[in-house]
N, C-alpha and C positions, 0 to 999 in steps of 0.2 A: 460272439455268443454271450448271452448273459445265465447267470445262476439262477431259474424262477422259481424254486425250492427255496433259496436262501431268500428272496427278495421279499416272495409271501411272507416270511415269519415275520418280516417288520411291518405288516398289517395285521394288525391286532382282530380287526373288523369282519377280517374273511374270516373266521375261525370262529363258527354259532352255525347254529341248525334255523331251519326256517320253515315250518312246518312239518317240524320231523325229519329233515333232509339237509346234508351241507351245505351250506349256501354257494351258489355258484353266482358269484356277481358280474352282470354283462350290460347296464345301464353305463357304461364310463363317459359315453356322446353326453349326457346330462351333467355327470357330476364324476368326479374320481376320490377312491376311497385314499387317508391320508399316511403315508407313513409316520411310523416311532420317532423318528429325525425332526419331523416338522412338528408335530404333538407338542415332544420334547422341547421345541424351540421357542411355542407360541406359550408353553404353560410357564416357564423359567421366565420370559420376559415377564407375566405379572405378576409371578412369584418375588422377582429380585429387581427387575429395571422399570416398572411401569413409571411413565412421567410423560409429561407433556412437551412434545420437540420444539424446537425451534427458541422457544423461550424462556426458558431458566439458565442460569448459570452452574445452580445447585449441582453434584453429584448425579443422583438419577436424571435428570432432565439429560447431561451431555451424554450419558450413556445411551439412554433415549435414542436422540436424535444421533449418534457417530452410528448404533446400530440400524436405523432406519434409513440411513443416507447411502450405509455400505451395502443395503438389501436394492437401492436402487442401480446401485452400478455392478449389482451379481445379473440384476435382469438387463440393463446393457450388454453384457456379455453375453446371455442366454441369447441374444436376438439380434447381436452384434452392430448394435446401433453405435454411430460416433462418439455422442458422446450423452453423459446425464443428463445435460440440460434439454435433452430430446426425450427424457423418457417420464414419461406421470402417473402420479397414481392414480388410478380410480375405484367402483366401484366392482366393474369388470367392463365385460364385451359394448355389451349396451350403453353404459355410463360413455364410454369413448367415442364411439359411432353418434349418437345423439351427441356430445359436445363437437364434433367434428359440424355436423347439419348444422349446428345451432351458430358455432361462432366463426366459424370459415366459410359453412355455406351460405349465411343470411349478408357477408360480403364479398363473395367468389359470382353467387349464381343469381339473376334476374329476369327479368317476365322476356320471353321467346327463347331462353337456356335451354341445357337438355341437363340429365340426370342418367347417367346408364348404370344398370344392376342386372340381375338375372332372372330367370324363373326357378332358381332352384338356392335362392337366398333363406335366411333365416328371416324373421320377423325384426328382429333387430334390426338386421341389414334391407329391411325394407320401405318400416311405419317415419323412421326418423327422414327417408328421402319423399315417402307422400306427403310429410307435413312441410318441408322445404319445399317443394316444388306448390304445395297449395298455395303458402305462403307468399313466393316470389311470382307465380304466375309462370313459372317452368313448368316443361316437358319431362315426365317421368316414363322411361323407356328400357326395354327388357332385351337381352339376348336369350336368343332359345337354345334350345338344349338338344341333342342329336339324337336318335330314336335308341344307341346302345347307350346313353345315360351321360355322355361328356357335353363341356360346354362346347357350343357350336361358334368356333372363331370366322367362321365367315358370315355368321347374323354378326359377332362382334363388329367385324370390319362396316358392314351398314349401320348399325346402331350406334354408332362411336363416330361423329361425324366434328366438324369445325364450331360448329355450335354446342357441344359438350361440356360439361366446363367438371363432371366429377362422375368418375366409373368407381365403381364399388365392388366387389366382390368378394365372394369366399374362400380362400386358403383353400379350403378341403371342406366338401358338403356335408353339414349333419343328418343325411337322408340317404345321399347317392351315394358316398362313401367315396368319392373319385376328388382326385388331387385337382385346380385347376392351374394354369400355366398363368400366373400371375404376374410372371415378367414380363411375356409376351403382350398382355393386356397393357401392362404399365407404359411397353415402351410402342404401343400403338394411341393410349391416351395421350404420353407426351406428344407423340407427332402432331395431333390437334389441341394441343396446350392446353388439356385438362390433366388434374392431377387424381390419382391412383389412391385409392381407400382400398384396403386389405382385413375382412372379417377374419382373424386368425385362430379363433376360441379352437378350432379344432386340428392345427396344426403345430402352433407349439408345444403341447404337451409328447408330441408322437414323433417329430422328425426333425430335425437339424435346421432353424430358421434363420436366413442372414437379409436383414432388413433394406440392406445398402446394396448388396447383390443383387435381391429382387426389383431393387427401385422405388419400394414403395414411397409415397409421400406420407400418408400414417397408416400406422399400422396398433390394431386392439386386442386386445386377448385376455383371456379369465384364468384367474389363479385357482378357484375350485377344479377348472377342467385338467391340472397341471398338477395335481398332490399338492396344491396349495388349500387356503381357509376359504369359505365361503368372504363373499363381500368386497373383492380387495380384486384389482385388475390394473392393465398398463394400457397406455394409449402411445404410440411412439409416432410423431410429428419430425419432420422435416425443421431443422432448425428456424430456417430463411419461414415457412409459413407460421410457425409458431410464435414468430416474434409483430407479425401481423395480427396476429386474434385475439378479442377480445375475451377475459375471462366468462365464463358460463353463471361461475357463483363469487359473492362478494363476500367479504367478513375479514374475520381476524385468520394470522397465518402469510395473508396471500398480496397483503399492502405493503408499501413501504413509508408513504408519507399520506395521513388523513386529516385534512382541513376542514373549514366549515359548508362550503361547498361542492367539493373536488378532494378527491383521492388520484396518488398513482401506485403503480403496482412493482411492485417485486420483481426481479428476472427470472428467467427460466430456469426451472420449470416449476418454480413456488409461484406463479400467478396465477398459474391452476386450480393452487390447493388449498380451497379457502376454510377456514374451520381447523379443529382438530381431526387429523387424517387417522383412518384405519391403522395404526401404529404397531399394533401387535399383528394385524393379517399384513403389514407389509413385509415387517419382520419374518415371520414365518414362511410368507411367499420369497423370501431372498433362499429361507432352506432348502424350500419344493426344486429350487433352481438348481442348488448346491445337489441337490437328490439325482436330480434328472441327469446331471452333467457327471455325475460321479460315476454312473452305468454308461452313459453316452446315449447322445439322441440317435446317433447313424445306429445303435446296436439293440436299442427301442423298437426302431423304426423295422428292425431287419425280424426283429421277433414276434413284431404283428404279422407280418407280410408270413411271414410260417405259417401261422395261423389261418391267415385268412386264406393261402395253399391249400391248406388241409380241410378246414371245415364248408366253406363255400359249394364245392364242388358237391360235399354232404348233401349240403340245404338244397343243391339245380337239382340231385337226382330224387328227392323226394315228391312223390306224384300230385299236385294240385299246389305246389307250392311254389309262387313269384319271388323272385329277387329281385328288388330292384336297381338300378345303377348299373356301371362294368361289368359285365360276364363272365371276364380275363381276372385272375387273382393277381394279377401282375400289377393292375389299375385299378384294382379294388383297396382300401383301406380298410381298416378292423371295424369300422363302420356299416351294419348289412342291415336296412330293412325288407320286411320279406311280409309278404302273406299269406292266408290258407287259405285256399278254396269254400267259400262257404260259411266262412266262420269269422266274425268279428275278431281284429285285433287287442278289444280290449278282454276277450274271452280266450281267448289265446295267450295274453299275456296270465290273464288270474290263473289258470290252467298250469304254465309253465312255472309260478313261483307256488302253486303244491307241489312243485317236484324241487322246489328249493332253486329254482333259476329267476332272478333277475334280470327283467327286460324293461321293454318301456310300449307303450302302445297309445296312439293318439294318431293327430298331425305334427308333432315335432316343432311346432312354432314354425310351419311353413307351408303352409295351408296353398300359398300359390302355385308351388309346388306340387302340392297333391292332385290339387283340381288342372295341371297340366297334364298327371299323370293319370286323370280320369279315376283317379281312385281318394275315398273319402278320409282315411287312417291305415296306415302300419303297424306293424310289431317293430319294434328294432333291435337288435343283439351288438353288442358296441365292446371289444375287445381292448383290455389294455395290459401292458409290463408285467403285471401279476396273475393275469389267464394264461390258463395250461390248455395243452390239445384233451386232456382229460375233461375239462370246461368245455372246450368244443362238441367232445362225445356226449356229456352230462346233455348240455343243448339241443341235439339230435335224438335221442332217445327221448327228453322229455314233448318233443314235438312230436316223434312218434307213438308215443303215450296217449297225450293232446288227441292227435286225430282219431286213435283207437277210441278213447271215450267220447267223443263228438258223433263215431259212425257206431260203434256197438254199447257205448252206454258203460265199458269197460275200460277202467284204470288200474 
């Protein structure tokens, strides 16, 4: 069990009115609000250590870099990856996924390839395999989705074939809210000797990730989604493939010898990271890690799933109103999009935040998705470590609010 009383006060952020009303914040799928710890962490580095890593001797410089180096082997731990030289910066989810397509897939995959992904992927986890497969003259192909909202392992088992050369998937859907069996995938890609891409933006923040356990060959994920800074993400690589690929970007940082017409590179995992890296969002993302693991992911993970117990069941028994994904609260994650009968999710969302609730309302960056699901946009309500069942109720009541003034004009 964790303390969500004590844990709230070290968000500053939840604590302001928002149309006259306490804010109740349930957009976390997008974005997660930051703790005091990681604030603290990112405003001291430019208070006292800002410099530039890798290359000074000076004082600040080594401070610099020993603290930016040690944030990267907090997030080896957080995701239990081998070792550092498997784990990179980036700029998150997308930055990792696109440098996978770009410098593994344009030497993994060729014209009569295949690509396998889902229908219920992110955009991210989509645009970067259309433009590989344009590119190479590959096969970009889908596993469908099963009519209660899980991924369907027996389209997998078709769609994953000898001719495959890269499965991709998502951890946990930013729509469906359902976990997917990510091992199972991997160790049916190995069997046709393609390797395993793992969209994680929406799994490391919330449950216990072990990279080596699952199989993955890489594995990406976003520090804003995690109590980390905006801008700042990891891409975690398979040693044996990373020492195969070519860097994505060139410059200073990420060479080691530059002649007149030839350069070579750096070792792992500085061949990555060309430029001055994100220095203070890595740093701070080493805290979000220290934050996460201080409560515990297994005890994160066990105080959504309360939640999503309690409020879910809320949202099926209200009348005109879809849930999409899982049924079962058991297979559902803090993740619910949902709909009203009648009524535009982006009207629903403006609606919900005059009653001081925070949602999000759109396609979600997964449009494929949507038009699978025959419908054009959702609302989405996205629970994290600092929503209370009182948040849940706040949710509920503002929905039934919502539909009162939509059917009688009364709020």
């Amino acid at each position: 069990m964790i303390d969500v009383e004590k844990i709230r006060q070290e968000f500053p952020i939840l604590f302001q009115e928002v149309n006259d009303e306490p804010l109740v914040y349930l957009d976390n799928a997008a974005t997660t609000q930051k703790p005091k710890a990681v604030l603290d962490k990112l405003t001291y580095y430019y208070e006292h250590d800002n410099a530039n890593v890798h290359r000074g001797v000076h004082t600040l410089a080594e401070r610099a870099t020993k603290e930016y180096e040690e944030a990267r082997e907090k997030l080896r731990k957080l995701i239990h990856a081998g070792e550092t030289a498997e784990v990179l910066f980036t700029r998150g989810t997308t930055t990792g996924l696109n440098w996978i397509a770009k410098s593994y897939g344009d030497v993994a995959v060729n014209a009569g390839d295949e690509i396998v992904i889902s229908y219920m992927e992110h955009h991210s986890n989509i645009i970067p395999w259309q433009q590989l497969a344009a590119r190479k003259g590959a096969t970009l192909k889908y596993i469908d989705i099963t009519p209660e909202g899980y991924l369907d392992m027996d389209s997998a088992g078709k769609q994953i074939t000898d001719k495959t050369k890269i499965v991709s998937i998502a951890h946990v859907s930013n729509v469906l809210g359902v976990i997917n069996p990510v091992k199972e995938l991997a160790e049916l890609a190995h069997a046709h000797g393609a390797v395993m891409v793992v969209d994680g933006a929406q799994s490391v923040p919330h449950m216990a990730v072990d990279v080596q356990e699952l199989d993955a060959d890489f594995f990406a994920f976003s520090g804003h989604k995690m109590c980390g800074p905006t801008g700042i993400g990891v891409l975690y690589g398979k040693r044996a493939l990373l020492e195969k690929m070519e860097p994505i970007e060139f410059g200073g940082e990420m060479i080691d010898f530059v002649n007149l017409y030839d350069s070579t590179w750096k070792e792992l995992p500085w061949k990555f990271e060309a430029g001055t890296p994100n220095i203070g969002g890595a740093i701070a993302l080493g805290a979000a890690a220290d934050y996460l693991q201080s409560i515990g992911l297994e005890n994160i993970h066990q105080h959504e799933a309360e939640i999503v117990a309690y409020v879910l069941p809320k949202l099926q028994a209200i009348e005109g109103l879809t849930v999409y994904g899982p049924q079962d609260p058991k297979d559902h994650t803090g993740v619910i999009a949902f709909n009203l009968d009648g009524l535009h999710p982006h009207d629903v969302a403006t609606a919900l935040d005059m009653e001081g609730v925070a949602v999000r309302a759109g396609h979600h960056c997964a449009q494929p998705l949507l038009k699978y699901l025959e419908v054009p946009s959702a609302a989405r309500a996205s629970f994290y470590l600092y929503n209370t069942k009182a948040d849940a109720d706040r949710l509920i009541e503002a929905i039934m609010a919502t539909k009162e003034f939509f059917q009688d004009g009364v709020i």
